[in-house]
MOPAC internal coordinates of N, CA, C and O (Angstrom, degrees):
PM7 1SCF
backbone

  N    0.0000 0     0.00 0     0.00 0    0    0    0
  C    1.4416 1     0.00 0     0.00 0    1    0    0
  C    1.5295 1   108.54 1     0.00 0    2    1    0
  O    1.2310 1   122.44 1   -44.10 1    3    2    1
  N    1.0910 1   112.94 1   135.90 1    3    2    1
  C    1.5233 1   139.28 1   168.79 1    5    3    2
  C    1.2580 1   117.00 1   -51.04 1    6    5    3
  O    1.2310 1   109.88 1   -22.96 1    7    6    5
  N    1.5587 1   136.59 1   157.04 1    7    6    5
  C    1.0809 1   151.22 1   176.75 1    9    7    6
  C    1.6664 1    88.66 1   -67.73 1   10    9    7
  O    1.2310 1   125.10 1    89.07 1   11   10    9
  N    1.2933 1   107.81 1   -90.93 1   11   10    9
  C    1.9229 1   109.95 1   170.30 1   13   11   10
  C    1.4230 1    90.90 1    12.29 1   14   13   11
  O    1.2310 1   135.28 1    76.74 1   15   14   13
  N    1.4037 1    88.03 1  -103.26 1   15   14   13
  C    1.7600 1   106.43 1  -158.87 1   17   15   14
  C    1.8319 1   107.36 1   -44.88 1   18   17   15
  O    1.2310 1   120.03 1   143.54 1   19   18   17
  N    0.6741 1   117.54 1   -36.46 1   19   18   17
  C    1.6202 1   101.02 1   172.08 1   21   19   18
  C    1.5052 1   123.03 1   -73.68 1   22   21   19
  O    1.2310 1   120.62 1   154.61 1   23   22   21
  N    1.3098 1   116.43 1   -25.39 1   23   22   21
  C    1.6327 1   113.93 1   145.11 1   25   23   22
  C    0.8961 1   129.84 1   -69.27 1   26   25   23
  O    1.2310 1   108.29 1   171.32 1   27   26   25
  N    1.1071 1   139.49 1    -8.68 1   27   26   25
  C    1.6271 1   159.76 1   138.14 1   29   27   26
  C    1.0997 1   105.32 1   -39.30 1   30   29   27
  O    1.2310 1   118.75 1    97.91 1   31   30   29
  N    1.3111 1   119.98 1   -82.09 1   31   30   29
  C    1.7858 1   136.83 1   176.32 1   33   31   30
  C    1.2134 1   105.38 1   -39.55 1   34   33   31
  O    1.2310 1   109.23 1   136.06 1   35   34   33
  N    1.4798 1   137.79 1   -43.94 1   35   34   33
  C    1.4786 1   132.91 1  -157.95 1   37   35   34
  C    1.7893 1   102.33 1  -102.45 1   38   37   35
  O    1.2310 1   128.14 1   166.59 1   39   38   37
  N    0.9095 1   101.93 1   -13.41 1   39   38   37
  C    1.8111 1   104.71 1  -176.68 1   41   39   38
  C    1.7330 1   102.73 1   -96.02 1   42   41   39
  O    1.2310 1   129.92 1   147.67 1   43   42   41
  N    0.8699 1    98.47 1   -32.33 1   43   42   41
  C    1.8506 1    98.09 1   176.30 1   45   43   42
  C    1.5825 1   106.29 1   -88.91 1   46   45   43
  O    1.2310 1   117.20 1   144.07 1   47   46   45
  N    1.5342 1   122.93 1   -35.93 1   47   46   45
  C    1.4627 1   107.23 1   168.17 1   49   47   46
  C    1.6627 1   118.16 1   -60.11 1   50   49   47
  O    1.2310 1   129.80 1   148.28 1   51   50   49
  N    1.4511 1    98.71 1   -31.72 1   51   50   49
  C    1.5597 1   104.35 1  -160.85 1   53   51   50
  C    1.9141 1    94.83 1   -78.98 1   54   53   51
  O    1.2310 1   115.46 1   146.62 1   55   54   53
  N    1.3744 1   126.22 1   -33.38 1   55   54   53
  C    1.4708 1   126.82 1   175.66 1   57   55   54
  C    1.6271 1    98.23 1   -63.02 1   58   57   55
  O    1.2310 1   110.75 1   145.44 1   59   58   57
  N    1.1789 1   135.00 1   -34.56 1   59   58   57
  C    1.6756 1   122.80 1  -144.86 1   61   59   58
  C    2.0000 1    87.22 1  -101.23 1   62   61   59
  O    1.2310 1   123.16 1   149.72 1   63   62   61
  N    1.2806 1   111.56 1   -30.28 1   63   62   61
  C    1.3786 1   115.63 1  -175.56 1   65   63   62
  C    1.5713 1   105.98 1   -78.16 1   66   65   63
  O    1.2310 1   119.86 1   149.64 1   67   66   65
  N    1.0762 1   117.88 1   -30.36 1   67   66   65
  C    1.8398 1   118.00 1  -165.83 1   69   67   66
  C    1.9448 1    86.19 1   -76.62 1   70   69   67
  O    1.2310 1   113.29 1   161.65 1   71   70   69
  N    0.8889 1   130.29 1   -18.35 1   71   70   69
  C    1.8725 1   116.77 1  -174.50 1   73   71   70
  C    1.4914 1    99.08 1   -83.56 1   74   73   71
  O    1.2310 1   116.46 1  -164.75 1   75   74   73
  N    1.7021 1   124.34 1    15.25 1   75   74   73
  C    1.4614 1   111.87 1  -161.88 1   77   75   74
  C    1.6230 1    74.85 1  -127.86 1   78   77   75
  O    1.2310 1   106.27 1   139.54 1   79   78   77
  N    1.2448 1   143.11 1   -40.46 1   79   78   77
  C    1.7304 1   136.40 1  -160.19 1   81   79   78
  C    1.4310 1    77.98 1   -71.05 1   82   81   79
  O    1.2310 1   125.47 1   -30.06 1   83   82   81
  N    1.7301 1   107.09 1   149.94 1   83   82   81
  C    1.1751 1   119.57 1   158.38 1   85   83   82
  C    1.6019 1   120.22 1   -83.09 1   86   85   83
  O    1.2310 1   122.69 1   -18.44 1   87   86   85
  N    1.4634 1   112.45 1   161.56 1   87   86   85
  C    1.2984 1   109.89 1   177.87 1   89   87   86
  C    0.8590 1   111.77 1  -108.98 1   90   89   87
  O    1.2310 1   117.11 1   -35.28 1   91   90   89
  N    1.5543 1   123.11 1   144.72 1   91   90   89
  C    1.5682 1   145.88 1  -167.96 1   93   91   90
  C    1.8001 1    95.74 1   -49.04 1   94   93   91
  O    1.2310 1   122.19 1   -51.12 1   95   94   93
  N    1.8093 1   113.41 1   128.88 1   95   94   93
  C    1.3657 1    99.95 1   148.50 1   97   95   94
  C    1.9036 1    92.82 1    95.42 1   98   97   95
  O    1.2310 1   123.63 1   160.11 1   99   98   97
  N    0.8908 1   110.65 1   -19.89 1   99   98   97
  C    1.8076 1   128.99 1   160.70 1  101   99   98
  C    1.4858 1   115.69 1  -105.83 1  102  101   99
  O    1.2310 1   125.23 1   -59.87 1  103  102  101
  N    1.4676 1   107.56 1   120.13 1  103  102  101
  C    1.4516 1   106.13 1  -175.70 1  105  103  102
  C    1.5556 1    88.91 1  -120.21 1  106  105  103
  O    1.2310 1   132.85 1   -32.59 1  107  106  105
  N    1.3741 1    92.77 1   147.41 1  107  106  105
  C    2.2418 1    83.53 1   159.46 1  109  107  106
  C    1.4931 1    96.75 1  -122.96 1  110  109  107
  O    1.2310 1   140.18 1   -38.99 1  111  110  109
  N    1.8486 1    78.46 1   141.01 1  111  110  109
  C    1.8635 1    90.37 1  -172.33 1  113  111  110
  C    1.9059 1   103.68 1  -125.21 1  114  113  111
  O    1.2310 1   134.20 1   -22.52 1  115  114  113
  N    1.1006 1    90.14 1   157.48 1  115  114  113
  C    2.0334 1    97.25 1   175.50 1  117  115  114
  C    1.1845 1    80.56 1   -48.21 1  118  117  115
  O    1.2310 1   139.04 1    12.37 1  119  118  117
  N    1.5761 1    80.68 1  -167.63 1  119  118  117
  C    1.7815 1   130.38 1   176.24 1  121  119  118
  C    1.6688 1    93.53 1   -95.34 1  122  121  119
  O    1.2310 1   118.68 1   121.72 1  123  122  121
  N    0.6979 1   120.13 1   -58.28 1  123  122  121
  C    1.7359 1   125.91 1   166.23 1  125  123  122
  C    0.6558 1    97.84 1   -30.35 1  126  125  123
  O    1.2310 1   107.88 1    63.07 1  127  126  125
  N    1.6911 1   140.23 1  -116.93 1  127  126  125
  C    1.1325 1   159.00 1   174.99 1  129  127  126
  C    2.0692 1   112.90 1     7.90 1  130  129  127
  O    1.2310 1   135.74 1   123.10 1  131  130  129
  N    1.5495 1    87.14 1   -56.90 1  131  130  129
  C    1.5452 1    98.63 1   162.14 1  133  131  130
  C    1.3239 1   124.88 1   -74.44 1  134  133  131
  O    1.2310 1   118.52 1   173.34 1  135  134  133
  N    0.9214 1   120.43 1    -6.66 1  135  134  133
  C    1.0782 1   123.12 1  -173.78 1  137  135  134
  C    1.9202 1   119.70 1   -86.65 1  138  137  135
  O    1.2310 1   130.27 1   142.04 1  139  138  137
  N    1.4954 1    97.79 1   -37.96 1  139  138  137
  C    1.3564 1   125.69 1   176.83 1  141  139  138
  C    1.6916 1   119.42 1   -78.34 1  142  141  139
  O    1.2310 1   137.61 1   176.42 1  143  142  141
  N    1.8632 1    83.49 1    -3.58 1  143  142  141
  C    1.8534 1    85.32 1  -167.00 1  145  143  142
  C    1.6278 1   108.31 1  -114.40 1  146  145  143
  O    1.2310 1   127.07 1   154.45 1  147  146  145
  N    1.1730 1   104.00 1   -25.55 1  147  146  145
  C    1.9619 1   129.24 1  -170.66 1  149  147  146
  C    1.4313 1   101.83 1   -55.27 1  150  149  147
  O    1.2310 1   108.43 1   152.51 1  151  150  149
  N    1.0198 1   139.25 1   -27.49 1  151  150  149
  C    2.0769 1   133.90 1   158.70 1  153  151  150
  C    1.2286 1   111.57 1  -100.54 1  154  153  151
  O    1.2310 1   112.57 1  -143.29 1  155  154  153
  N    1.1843 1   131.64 1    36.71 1  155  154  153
  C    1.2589 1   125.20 1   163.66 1  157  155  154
  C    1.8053 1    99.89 1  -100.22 1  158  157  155
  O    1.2310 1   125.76 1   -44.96 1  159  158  157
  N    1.0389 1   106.54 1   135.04 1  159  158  157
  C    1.7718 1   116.52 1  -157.03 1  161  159  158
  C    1.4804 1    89.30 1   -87.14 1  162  161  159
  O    1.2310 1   118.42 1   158.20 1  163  162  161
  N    0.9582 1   120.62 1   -21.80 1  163  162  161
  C    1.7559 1   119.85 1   173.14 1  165  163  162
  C    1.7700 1   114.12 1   -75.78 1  166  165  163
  O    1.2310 1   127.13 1   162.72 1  167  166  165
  N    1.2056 1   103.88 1   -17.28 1  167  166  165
  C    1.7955 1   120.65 1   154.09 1  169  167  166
  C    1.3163 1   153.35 1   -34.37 1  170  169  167
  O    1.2310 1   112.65 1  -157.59 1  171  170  169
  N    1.3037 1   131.49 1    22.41 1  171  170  169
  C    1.3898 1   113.97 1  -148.35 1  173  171  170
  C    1.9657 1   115.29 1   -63.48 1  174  173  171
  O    1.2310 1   109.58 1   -51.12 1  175  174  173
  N    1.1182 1   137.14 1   128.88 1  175  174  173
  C    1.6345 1   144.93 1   173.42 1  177  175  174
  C    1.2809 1   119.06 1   -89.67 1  178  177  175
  O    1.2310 1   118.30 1   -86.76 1  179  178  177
  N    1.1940 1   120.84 1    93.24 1  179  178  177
  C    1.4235 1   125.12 1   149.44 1  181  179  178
  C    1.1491 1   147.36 1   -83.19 1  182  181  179
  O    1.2310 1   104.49 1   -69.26 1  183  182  181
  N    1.3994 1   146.24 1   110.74 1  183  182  181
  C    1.4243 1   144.68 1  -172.50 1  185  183  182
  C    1.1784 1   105.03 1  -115.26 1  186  185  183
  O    1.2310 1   118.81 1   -50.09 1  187  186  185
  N    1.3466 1   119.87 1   129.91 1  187  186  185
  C    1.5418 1   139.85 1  -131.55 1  189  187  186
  C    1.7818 1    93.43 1  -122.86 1  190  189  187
  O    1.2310 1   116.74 1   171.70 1  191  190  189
  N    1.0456 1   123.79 1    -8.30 1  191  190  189
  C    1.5393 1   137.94 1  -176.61 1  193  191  190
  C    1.7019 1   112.63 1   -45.71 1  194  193  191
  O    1.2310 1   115.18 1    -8.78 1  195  194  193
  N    0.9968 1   126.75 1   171.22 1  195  194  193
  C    1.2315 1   129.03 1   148.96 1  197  195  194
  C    1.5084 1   120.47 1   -47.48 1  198  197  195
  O    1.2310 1   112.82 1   -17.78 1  199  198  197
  N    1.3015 1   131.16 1   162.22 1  199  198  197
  C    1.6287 1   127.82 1   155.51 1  201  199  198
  C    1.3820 1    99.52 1   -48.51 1  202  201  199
  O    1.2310 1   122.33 1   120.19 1  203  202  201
  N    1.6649 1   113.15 1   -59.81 1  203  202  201
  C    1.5658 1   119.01 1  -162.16 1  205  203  202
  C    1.3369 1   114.28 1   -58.78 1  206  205  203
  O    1.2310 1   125.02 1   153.12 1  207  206  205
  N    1.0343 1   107.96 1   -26.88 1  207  206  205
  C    1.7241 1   114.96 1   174.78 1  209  207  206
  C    1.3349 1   141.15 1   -88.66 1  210  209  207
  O    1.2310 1   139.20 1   159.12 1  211  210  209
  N    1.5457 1    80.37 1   -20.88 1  211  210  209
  C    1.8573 1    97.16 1   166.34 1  213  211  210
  C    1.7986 1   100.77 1   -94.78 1  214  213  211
  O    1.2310 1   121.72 1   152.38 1  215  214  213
  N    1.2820 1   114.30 1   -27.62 1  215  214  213
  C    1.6920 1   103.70 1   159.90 1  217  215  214
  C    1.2920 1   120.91 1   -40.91 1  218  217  215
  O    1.2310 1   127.43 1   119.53 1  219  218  217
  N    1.1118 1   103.31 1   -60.47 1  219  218  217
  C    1.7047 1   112.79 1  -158.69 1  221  219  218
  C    1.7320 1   104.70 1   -72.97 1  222  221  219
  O    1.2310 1   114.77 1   139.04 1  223  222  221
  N    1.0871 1   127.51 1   -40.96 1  223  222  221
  C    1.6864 1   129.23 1   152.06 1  225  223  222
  C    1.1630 1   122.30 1  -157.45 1  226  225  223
  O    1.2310 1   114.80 1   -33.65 1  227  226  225
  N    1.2569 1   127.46 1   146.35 1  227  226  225
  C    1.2628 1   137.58 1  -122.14 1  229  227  226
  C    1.5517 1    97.10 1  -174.52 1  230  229  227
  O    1.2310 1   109.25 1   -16.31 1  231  230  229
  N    1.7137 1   137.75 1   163.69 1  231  230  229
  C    1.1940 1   138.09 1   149.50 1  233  231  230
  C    1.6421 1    94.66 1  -133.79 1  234  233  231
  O    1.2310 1   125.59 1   -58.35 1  235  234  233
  N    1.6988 1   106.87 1   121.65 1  235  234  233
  C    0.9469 1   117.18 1  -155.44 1  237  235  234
  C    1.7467 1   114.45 1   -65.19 1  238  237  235
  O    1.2310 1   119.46 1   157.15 1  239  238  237
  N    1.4474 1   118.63 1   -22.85 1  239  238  237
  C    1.7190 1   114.79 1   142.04 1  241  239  238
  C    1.1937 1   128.88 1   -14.52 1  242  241  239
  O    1.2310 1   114.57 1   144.21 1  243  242  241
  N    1.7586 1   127.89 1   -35.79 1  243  242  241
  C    1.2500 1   120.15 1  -169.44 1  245  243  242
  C    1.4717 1   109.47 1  -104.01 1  246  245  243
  O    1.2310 1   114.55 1   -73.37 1  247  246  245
  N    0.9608 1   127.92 1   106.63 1  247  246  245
  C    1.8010 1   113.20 1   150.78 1  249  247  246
  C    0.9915 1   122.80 1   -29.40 1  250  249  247
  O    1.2310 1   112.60 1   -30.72 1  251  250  249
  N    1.3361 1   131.58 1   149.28 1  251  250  249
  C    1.2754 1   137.17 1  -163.26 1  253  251  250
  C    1.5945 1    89.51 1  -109.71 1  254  253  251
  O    1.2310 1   116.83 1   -50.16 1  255  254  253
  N    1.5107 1   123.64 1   129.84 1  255  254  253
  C    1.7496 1   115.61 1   161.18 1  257  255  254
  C    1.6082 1    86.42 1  -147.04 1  258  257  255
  O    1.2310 1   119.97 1   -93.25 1  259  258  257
  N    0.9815 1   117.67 1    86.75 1  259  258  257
  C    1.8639 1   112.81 1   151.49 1  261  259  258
  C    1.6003 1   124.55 1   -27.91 1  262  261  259
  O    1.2310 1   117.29 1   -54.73 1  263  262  261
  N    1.2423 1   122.76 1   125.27 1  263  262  261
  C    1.1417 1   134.36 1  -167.51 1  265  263  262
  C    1.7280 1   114.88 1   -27.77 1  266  265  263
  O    1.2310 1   130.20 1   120.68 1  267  266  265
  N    1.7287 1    97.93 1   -59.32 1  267  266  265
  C    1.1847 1   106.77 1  -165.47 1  269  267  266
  C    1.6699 1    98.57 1   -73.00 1  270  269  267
  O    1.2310 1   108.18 1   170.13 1  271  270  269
  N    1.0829 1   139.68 1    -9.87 1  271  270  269
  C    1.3504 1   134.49 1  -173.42 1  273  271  270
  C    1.7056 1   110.68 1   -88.09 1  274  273  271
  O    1.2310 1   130.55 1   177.16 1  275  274  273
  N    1.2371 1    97.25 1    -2.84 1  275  274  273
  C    1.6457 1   103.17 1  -161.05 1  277  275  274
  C    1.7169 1   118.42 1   -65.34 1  278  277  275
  O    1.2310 1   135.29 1   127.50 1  279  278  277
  N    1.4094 1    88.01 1   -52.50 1  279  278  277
  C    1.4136 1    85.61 1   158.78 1  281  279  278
  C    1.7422 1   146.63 1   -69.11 1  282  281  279
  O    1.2310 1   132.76 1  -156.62 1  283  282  281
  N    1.1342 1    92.95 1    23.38 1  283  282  281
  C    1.5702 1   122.80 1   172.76 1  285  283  282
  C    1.3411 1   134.99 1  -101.26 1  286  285  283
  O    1.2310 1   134.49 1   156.72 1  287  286  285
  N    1.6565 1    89.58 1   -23.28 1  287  286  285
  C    1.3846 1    97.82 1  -155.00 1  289  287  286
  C    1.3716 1   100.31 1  -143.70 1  290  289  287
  O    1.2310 1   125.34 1  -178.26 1  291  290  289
  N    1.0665 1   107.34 1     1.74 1  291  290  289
  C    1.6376 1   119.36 1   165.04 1  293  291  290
  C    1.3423 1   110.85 1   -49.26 1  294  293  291
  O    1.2310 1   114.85 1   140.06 1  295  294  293
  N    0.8091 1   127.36 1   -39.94 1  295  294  293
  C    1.9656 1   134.50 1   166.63 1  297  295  294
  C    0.8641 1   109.78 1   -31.62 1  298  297  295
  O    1.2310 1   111.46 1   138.13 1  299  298  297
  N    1.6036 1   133.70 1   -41.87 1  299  298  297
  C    1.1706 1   122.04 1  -122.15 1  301  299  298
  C    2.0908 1    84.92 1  -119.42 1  302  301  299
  O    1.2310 1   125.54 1  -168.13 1  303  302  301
  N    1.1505 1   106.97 1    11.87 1  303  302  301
  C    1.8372 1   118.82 1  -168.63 1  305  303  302
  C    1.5423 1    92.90 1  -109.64 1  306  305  303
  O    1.2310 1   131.17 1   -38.33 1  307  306  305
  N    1.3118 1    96.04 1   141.67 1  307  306  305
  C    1.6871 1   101.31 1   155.70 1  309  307  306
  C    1.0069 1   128.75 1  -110.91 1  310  309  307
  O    1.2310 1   126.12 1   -34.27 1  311  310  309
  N    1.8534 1   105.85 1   145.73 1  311  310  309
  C    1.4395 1   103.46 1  -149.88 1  313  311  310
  C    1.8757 1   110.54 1   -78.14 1  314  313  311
  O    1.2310 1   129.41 1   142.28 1  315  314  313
  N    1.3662 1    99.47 1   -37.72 1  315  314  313
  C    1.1625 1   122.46 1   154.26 1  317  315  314
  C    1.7061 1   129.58 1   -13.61 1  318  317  315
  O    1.2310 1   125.72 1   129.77 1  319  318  317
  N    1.2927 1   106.62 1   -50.23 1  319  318  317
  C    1.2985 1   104.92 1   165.03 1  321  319  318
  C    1.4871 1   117.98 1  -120.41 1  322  321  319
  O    1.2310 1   132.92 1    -1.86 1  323  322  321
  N    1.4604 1    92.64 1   178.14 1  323  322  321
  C    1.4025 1   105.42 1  -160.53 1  325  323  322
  C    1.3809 1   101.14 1   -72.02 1  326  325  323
  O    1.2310 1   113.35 1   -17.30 1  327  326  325
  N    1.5427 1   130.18 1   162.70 1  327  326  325
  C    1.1289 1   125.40 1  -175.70 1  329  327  326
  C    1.8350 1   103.70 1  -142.44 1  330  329  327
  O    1.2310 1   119.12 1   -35.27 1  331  330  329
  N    1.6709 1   119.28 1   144.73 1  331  330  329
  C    1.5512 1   118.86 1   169.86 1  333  331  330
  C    1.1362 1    86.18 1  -116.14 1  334  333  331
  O    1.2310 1   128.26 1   -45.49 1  335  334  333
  N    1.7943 1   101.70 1   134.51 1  335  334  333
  C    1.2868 1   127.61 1   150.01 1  337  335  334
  C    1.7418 1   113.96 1  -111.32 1  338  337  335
  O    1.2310 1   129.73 1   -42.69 1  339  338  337
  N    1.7687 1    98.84 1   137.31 1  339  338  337
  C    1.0924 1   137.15 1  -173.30 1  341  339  338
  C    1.4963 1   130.85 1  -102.55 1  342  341  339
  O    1.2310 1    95.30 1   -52.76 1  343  342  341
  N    1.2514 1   160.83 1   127.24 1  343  342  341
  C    1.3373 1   165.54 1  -123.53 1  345  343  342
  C    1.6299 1   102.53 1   170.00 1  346  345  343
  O    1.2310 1   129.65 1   -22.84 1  347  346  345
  N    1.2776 1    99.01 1   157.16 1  347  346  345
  C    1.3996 1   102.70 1   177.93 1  349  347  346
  C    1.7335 1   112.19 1   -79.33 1  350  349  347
  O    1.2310 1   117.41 1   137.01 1  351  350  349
  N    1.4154 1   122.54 1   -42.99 1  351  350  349
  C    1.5956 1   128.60 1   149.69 1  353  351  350
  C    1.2967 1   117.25 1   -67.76 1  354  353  351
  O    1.2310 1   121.23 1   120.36 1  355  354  353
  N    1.4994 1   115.26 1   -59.64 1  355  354  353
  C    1.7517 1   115.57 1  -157.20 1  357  355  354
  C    1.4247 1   111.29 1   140.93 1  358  357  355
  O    1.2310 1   123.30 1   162.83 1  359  358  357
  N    1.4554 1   111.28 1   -17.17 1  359  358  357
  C    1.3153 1   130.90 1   175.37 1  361  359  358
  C    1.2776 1   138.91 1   -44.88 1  362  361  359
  O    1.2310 1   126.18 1   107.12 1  363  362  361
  N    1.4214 1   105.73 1   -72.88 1  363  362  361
  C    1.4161 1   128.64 1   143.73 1  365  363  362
  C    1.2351 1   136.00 1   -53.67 1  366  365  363
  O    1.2310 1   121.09 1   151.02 1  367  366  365
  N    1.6961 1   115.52 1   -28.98 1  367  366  365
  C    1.2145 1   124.36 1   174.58 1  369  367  366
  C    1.4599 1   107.02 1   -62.86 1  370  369  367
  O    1.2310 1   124.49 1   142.90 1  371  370  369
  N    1.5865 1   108.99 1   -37.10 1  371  370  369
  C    1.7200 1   125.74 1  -165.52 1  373  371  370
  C    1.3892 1   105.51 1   -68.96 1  374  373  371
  O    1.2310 1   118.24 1   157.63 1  375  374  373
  N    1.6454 1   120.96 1   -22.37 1  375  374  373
  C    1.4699 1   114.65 1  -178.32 1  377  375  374
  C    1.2739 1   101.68 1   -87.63 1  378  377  375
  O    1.2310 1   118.39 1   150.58 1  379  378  377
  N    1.6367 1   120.67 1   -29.42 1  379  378  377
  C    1.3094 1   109.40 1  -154.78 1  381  379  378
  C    1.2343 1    96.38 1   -83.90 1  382  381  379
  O    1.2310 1   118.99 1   166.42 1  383  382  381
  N    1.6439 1   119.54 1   -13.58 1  383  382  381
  C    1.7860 1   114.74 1   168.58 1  385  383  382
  C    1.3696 1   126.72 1   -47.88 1  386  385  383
  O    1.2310 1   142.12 1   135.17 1  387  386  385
  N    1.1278 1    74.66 1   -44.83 1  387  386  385
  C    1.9345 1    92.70 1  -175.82 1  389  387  386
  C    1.6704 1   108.31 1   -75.28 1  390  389  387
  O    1.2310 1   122.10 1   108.51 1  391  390  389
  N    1.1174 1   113.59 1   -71.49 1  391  390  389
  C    1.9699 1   103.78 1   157.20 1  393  391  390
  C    1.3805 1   109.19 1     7.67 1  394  393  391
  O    1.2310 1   132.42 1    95.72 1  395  394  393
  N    1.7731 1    93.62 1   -84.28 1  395  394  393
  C    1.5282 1   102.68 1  -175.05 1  397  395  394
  C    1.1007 1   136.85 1   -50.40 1  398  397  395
  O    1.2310 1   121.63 1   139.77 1  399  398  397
  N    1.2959 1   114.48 1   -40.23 1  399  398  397
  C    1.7954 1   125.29 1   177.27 1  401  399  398
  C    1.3134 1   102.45 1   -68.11 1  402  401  399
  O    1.2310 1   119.73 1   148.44 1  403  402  401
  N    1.6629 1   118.13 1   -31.56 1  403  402  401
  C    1.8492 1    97.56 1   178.40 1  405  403  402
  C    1.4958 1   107.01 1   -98.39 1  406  405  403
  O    1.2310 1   117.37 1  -146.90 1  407  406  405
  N    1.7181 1   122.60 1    33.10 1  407  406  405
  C    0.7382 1   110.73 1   163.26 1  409  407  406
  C    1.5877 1   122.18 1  -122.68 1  410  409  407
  O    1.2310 1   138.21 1  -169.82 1  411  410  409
  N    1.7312 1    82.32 1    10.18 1  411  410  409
  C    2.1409 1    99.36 1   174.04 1  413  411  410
  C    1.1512 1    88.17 1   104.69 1  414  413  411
  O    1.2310 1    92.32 1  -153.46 1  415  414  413
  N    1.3938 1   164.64 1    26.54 1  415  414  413
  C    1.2581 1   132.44 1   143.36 1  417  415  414
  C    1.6261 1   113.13 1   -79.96 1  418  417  415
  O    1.2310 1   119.25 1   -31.32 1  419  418  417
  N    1.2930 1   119.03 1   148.68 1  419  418  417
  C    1.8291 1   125.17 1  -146.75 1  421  419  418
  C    1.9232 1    82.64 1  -105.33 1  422  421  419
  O    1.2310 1   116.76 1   108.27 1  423  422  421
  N    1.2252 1   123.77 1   -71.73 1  423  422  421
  C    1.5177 1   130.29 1  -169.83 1  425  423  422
  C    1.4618 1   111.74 1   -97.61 1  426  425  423
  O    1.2310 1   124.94 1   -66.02 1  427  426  425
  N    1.5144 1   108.11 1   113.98 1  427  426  425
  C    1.0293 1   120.58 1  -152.86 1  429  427  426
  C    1.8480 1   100.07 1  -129.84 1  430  429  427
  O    1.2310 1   114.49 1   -69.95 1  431  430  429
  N    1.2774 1   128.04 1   110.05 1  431  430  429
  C    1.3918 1   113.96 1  -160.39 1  433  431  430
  C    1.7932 1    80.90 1  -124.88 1  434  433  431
  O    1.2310 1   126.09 1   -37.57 1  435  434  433
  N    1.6864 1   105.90 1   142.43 1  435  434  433
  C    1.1388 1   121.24 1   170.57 1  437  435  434
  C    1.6876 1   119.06 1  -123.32 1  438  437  435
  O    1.2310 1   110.58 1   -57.58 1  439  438  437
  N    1.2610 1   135.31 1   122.42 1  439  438  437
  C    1.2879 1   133.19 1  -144.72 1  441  439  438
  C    1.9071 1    95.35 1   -96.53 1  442  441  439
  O    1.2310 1   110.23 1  -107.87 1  443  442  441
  N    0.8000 1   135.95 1    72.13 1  443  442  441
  C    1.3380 1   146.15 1   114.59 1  445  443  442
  C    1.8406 1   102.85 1    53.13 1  446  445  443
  O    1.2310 1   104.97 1  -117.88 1  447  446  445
  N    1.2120 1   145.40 1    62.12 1  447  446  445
  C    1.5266 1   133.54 1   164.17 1  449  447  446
  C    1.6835 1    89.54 1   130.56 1  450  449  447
  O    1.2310 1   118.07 1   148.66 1  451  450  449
  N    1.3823 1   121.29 1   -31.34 1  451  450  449
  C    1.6540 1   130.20 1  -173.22 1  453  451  450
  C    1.7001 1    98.41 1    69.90 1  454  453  451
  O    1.2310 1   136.86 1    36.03 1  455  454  453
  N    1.5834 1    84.94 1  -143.97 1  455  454  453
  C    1.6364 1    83.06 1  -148.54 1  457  455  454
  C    1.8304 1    87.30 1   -87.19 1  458  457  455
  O    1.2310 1   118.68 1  -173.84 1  459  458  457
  N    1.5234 1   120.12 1     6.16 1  459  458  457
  C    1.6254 1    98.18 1   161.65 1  461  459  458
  C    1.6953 1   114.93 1   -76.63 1  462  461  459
  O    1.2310 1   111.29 1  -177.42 1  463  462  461
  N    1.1682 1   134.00 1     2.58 1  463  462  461
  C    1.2901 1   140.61 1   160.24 1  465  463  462
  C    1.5965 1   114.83 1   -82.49 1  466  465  463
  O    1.2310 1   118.03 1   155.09 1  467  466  465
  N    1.1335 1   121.36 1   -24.91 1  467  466  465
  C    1.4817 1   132.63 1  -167.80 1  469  467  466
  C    1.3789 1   114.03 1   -81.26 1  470  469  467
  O    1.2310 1   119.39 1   -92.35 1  471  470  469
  N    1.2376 1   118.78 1    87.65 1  471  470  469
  C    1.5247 1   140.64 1   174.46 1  473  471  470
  C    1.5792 1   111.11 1   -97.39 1  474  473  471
  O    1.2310 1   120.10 1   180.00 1  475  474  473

């Protein structure tokens, strides 16, 4: 094997590995963890779900903003405080982390399994 191809090999491991380091200012936390934090008025809760999905269950702490709406309505968050984001896995919550941090929010909490962990 070629020089080429081994920069090849090391630039695609190093792209597929950087989506696993966390990013500064993003923590991922349990359902616990969230759980102990969701009435603290210094809090803001987001669940990133569908409407239909935040219909069907929901803990009424979170605002409902669907992923794709986020960038719409991001205005309407302060950057100022800390904020939990919510997903039904953790998935979506994890993009909408990142959203946020490049959009200046400093504390950025992501709930770990989403609300299929949430018993």
């Amino acid at each position: 094997m070629g020089i080429m191809e081994w920069i090849i090999i090391v630039a695609v491991a190093l792209i597929f590995l950087s989506r696993f380091i966390p990013t500064k200012g993003i923590t991922n936390i349990t359902v616990e963890q969230a759980k102990k934090r969701i009435n603290d008025k210094n809090i803001q809760c987001i669940d990133v779900r569908t409407t239909g999905e935040y219909k069907s269950n929901h803990r009424p702490q979170f605002k409902n903003i669907p992923l794709n709406e986020l960038p719409n309505k991001v205005n309407k968050l302060d950057k100022n405080k800390d904020i939990i984001v919510i997903c039904q896995s953790g998935m979506r919550s994890a993009k909408a982390a990142k959203y946020l941090k490049k959009q200046g929010f400093k504390n950025i909490y992501n709930v770990k399994g989403g609300m299929s962990a949430w018993y």
